[in-house]
C-alpha positions in Angstrom: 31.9 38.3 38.2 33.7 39.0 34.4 37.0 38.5 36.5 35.7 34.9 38.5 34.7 33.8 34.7 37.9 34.9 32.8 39.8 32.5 35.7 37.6 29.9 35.4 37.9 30.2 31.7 41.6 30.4 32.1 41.8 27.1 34.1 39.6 25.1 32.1 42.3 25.5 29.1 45.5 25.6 30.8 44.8 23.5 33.9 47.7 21.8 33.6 49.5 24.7 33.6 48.3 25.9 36.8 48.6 22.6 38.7 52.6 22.1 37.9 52.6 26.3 38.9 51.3 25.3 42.4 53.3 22.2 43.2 56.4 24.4 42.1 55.4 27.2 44.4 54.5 24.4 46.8 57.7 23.1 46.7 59.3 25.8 47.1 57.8 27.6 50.0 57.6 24.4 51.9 61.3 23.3 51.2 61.9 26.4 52.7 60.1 25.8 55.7 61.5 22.1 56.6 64.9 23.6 56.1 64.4 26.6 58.3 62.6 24.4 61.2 65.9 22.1 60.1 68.5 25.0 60.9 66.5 26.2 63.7 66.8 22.9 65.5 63.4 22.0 65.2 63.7 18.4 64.5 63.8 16.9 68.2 61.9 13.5 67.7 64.6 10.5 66.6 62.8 9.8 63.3 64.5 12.0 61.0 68.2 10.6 62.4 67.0 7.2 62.1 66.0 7.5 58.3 69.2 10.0 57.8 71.5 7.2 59.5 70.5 4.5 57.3 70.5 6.1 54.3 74.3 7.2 55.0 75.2 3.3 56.2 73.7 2.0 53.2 75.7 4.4 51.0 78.6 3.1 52.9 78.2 -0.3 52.8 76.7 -1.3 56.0 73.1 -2.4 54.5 70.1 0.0 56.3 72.4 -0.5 59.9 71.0 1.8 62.2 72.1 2.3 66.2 69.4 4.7 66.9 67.6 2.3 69.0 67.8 0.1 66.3 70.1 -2.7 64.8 68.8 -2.2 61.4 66.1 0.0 59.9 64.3 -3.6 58.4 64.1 -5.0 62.4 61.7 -1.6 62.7 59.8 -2.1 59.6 59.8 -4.1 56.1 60.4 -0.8 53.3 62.2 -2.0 50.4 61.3 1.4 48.6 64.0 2.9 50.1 66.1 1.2 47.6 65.0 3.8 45.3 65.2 6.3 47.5 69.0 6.0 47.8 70.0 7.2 44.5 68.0 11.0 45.8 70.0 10.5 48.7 73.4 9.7 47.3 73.2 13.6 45.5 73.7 15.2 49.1 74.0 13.0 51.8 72.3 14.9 54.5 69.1 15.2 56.3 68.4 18.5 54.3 68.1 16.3 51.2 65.2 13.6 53.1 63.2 16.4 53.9 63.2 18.6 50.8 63.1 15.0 49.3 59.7 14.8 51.6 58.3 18.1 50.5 58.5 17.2 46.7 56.6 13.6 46.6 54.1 15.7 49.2 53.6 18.2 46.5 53.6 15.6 43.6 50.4 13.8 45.4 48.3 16.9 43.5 49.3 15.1 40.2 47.4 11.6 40.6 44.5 13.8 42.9 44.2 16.0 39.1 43.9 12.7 36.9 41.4 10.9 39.8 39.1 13.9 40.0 39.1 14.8 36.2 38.4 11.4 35.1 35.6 11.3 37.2 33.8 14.7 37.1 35.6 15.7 33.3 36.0 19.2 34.3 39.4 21.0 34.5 38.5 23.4 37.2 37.2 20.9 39.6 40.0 18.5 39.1 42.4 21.6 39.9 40.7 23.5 42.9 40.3 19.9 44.2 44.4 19.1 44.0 44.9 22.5 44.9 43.1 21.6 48.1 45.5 19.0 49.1 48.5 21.3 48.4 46.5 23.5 51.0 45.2 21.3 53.7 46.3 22.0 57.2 46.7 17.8 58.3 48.7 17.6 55.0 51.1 20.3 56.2 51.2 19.0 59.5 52.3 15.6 58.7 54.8 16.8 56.3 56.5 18.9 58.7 57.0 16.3 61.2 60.0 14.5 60.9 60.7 12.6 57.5 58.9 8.7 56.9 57.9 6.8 53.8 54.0 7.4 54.4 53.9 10.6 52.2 55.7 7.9 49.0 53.3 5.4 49.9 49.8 7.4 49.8 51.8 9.3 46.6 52.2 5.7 44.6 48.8 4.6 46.5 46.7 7.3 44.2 48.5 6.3 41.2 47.4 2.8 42.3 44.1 4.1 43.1 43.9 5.8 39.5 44.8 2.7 37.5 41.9 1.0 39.3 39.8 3.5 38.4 41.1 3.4 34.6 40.5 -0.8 35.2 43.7 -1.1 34.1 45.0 -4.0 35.7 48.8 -4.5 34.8 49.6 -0.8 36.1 47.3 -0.9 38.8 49.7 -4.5 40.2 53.0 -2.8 39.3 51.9 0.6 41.7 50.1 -1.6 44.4 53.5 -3.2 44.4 55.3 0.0 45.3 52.6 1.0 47.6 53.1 -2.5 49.7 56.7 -1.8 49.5 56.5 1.7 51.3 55.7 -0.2 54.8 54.2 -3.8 56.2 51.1 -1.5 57.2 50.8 -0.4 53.4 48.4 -4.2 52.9 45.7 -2.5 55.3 44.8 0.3 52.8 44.3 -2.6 50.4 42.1 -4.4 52.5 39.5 -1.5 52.3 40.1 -0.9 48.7 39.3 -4.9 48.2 36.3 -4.6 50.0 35.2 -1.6 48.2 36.4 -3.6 44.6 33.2 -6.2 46.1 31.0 -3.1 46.8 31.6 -2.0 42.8 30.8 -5.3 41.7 34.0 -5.6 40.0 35.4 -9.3 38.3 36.6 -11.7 41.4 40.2 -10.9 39.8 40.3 -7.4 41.4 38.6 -8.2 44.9 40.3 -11.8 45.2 43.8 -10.7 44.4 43.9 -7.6 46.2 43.1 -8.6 49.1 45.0 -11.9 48.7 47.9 -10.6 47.7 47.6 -8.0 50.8 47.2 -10.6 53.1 50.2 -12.5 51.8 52.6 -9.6 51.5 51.8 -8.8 54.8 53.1 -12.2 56.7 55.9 -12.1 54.6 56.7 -8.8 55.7 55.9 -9.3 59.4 58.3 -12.5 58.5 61.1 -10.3 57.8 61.0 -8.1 60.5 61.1 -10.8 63.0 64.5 -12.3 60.8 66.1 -8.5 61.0 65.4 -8.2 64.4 67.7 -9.1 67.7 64.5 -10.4 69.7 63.0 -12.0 66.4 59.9 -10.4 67.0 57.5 -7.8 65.4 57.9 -5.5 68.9 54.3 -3.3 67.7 52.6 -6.1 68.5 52.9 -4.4 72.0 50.6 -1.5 70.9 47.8 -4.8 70.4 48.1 -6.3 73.8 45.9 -4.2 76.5 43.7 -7.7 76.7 46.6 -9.9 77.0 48.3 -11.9 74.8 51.8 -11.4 73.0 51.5 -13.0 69.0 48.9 -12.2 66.3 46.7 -15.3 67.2 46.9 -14.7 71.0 45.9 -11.5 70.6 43.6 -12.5 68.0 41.9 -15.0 70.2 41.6 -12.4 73.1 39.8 -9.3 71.2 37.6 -12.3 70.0 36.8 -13.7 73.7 36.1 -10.5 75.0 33.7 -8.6 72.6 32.6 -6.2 75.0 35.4 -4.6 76.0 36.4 -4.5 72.1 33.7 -2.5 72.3 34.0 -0.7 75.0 37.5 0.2 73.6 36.3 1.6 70.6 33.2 3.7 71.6 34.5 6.3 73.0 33.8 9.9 73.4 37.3 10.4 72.7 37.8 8.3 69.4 34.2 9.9 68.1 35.4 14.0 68.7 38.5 13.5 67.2 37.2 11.7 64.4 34.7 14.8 63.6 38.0 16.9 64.2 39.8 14.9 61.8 36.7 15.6 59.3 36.4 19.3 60.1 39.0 20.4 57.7 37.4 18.9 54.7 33.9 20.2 55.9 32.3 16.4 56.1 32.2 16.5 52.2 33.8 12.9 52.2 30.1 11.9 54.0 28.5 12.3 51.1 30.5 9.3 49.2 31.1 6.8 51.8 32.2 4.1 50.0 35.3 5.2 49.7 36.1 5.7 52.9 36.7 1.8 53.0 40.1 2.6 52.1 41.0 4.2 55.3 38.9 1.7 57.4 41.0 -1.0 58.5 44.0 1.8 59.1 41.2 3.4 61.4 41.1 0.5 62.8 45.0 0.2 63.2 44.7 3.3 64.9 41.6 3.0 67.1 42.7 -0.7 68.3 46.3 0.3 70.0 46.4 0.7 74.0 45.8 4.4 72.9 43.3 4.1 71.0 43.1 7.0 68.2 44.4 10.4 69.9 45.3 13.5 69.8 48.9 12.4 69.3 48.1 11.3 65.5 47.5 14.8 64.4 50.9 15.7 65.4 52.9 13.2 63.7 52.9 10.9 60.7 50.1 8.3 61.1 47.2 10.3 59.9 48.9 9.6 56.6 47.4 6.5 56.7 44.0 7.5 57.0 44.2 10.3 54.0 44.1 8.5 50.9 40.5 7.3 51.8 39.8 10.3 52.7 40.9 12.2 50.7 39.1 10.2 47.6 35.8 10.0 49.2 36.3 13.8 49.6 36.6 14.5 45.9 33.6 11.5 44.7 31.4 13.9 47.5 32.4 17.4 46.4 31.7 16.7 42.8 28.4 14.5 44.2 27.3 17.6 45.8 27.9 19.9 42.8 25.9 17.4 40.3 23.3 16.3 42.9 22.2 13.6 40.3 20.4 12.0 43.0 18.2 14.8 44.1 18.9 14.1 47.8 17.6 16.5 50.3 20.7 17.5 52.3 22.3 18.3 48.7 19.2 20.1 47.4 19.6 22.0 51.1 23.0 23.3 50.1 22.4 23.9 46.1 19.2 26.3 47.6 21.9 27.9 49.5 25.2 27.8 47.6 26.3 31.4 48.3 25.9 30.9 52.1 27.7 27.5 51.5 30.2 28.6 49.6 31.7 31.5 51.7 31.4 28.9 54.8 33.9 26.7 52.6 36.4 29.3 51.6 36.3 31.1 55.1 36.2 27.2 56.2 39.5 27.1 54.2 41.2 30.0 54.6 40.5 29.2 58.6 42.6 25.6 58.7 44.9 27.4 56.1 46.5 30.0 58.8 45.1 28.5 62.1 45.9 25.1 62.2 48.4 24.1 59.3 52.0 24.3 61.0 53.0 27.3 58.5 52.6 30.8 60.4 54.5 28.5 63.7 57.6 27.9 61.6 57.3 31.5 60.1 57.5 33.4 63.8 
């Protein structure tokens, strides 16, 4: 008991100590493990040549060309971050560099979590232990070690945006959502939810209005671009959207609206509700007990949940549960800290404060359970 004190006495004064110590050994152990899966040949989807192509083109002068199924990488998608990307890129030009790259904005997520959770619970430890449990979550890992894509830089500038909202600082709060909608065209939808939770807080018109307005906008122009980059002059994902018929954003549109029921039908499924208690499981239902913010990750749900698909089991293996974290994630901290205030006196939290030694060893062997069962880490090891 002295020795759980002295460390929580330890944190509390030199948490920002400990949180740069874990990225860095976060950083390094996982750079290690992208570049061993690397050498070993482990990369076998097309992603990681696509991104590694472009970069080199650009470099050399032919602006994002890609022939990896592509005829340039802004005919896929509209990222003008990777502008800044380049200048990491130029220092090695290989796909070594992308993925290590990868690993350290991964890492760097822990930074804005630390700020988020210890502006709004003002304790050190929590705001540590919480960003240390992003630098240990198992759908973190696995997203990261799939391929390399710009959805780790845009939910790593989307908490920075998320924390300048928080701090109602609206000047930095434009410049980051900026950046964020920058990542990719998809970027606006995380901004949808975060407009609609603005209205919830009962913030000035000013945040809810030009949030979402300014989503909206950058979105078309984005879709715009695509369709100019590409060969077909087209936005060809619109194909994911077109199981009722239809081939164009009003079309399609027109058809979900004609045909609620099968909307519906679409949606409600066995299948979408089991793996969205799976995709809960890790972080024990906590984010439950602060709903609101899982706004942000709605309309990317919905992304998800409204493809031919539908939401699958595919998403846990590759990139597009990135979407779906920073809501997530957020609403996980607001419910951990809820839970260890209970301000409210509400009976399910009163339930686990009567029992908070049985709770807490189910949350650390909870933990330690995703840590070495389901993250990706022990695979690459053997």
């Amino acid at each position: 008991m002295n020795f759980i004190n002295s460390r929580k006495s330890d944190i509390e004064n030199h948490s920002q100590r400990y949180l740069w110590g874990s990225i860095a050994l976060f950083i390094l152990g996982f750079s290690f493990l992208v570049l061993k899966k690397y050498y070993y040949f482990g990369y076998n989807i097309s992603d990681l040549a696509i991104f590694n192509q472009t970069f080199f083109n650009t470099l050399h002068g032919q602006w994002f060309d890609n022939t990896v199924g592509l005829n340039n990488y802004f005919s896929d998608h509209f990222s003008p971050i990777l502008f800044l990307l380049l200048p990491f890129y130029a220092i090695k030009q290989s796909a070594e560099t992308l993925l290590v790259l990868q690993v350290v904005i991964t890492a760097l997520c822990a930074w804005p979590i630390f700020l988020i959770a210890k502006k709004y619970s003002a304790n050190n430890v929590f705001a540590y232990v919480i960003s240390l449990l992003w630098l240990i979550n198992p759908l973190v890992h696995r997203q990261l070690m799939y391929e390399f894509h710009v959805f780790h830089l845009m939910v790593f500038l989307f908490f920075w945006s998320f924390y300048f909202y928080q701090q109602k600082k609206f000047f930095w709060f434009t410049i980051f959502s900026f950046l964020v909608l920058f990542t990719r065209e998809d970027a606006a939808f995380l901004f949808f939810g975060l407009a609609l939770l603005s209205a919830l807080e009962k913030r000035s018109k000013k945040w809810a209005l030009s949030i979402f307005f300014g989503s909206l906008v950058y979105l078309f122009i984005a879709i715009f671009s695509i369709r100019f980059f590409s060969t077909t002059a087209s936005y060809k994902y619109l194909s994911y959207y077109d199981w009722l018929g239809g081939d164009s954003f009003q079309s399609i549109i027109l058809n979900w609206l004609g045909h609620p029921i099968a909307v519906l039908g679409h949606i409600l499924t066995l299948q979408h509700l089991f793996l969205s208690l799976a995709f809960l499981l890790p972080f024990l239902f906590l984010p439950l007990f602060s709903k609101k913010y899982l706004l942000i990750s709605l309309f990317p749900y919905l992304q998800l949940l409204m493809t031919s698909g539908g939401f699958n089991g595919v998403h846990f293996y590759s990139h597009y549960l990135m979407l779906l974290l920073p809501g997530v994630y957020l609403a996980y901290i607001f419910g951990a800290w809820h839970i260890i205030q209970n301000k409210d006196k509400n009976k399910k939290v009163l339930f686990i404060h009567e029992n908070k030694l049985l709770f807490k060893s189910i949350f650390i062997f909870s933990v330690l359970y995703f840590l070495f069962f389901v993250s990706p880490i022990m695979s690459v090891l053997t």
